[in-house]
C-alpha positions as CSV (number, residue, x, y, z in Angstrom):
1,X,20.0,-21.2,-85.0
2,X,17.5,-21.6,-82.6
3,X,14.3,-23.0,-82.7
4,X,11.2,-21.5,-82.0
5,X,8.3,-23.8,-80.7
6,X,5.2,-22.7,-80.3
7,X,2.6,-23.9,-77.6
8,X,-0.7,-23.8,-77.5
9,X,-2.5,-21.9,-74.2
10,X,-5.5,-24.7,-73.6
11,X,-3.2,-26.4,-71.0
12,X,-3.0,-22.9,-69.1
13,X,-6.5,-22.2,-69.2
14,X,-8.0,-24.1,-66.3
15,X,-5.6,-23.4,-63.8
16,X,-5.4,-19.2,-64.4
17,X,-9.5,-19.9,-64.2
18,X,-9.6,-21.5,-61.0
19,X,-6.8,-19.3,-59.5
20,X,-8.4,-16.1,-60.7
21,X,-11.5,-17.1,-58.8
22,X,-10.0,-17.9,-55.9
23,X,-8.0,-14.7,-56.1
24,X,-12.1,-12.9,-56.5
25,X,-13.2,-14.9,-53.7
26,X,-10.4,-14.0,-51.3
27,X,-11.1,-10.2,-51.7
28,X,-15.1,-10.3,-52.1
29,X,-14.9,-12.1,-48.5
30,X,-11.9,-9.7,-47.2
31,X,-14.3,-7.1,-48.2
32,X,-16.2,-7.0,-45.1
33,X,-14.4,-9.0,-43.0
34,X,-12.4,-6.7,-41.6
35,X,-14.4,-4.0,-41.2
36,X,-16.0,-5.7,-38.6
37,X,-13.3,-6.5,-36.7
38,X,-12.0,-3.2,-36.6
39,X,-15.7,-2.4,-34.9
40,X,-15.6,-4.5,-32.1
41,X,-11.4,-3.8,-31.2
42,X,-12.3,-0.4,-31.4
43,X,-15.7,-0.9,-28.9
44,X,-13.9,-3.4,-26.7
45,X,-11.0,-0.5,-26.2
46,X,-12.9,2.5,-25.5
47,X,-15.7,0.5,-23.0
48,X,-13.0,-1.5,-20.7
49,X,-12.5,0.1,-17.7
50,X,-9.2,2.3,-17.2
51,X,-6.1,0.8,-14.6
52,X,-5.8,2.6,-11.9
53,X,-2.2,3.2,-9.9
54,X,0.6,4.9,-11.5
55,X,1.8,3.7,-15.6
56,X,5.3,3.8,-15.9
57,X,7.6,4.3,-19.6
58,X,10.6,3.0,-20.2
59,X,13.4,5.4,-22.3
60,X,14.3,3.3,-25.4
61,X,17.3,4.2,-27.8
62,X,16.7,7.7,-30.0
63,X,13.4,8.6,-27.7
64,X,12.7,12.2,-27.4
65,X,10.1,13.7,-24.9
66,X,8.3,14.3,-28.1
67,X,8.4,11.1,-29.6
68,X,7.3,9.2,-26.0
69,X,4.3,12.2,-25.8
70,X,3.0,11.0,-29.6
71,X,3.1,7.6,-28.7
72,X,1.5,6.7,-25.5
73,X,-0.8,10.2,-26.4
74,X,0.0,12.3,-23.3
75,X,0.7,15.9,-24.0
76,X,4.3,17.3,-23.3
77,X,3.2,19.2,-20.4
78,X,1.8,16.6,-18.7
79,X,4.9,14.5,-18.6
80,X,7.1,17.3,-17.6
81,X,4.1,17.9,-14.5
82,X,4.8,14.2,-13.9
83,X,8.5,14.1,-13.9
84,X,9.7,16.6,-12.6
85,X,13.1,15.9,-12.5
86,X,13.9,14.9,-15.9
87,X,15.5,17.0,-18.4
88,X,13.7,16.8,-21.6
89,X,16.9,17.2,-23.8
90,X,18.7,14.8,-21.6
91,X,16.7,11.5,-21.6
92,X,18.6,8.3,-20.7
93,X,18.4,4.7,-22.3
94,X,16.3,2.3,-19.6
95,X,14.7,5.7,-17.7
96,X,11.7,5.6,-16.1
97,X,9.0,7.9,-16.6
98,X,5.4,8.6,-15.3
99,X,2.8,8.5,-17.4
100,X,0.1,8.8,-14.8
């Protein structure tokens, strides 16, 4: 048979206090912390001044023209007007293409 012992919840009590305001702390100060961070990445990207000279992309595994268009945000046409001599359904690992 086994024995059932019951415990009282007073020793419990101080430490789920303190570690439930620490836990309302934490996210009252996260609150608007980064909000303001996101302000001043997003200032500091669109006010620096653009490089100049020619930006180059290197063909990774399971790229598509499509894919490499979404992620450096340069339409399809444009990096076909760039590379002229790359075949969009015949991309190769390590490839080089223009981006500007």
């Amino acid at each position: 048979m086994v024995a059932v012992v019951a415990r009282s919840w007073r020793p419990y009590a101080a430490p789920a206090a303190f570690l439930a305001a620490v836990t309302l702390a934490v996210v009252g100060i996260r609150a608007f912390w980064p909000h303001q961070a996101a302000k001043v990445e997003h200032a500091q990207r669109h006010h620096a001044k653009a490089p100049s000279g020619p930006h180059y992309y290197r063909v990774r595994a399971g790229d598509t023209l499509a894919a490499i268009a979404v992620k450096t945000h340069i339409p399809i046409a444009r990096l076909r007007r760039l590379n002229p001599a790359v075949q969009p359904t015949a991309l190769f690992i390590g490839q080089r293409l223009r981006l500007r």
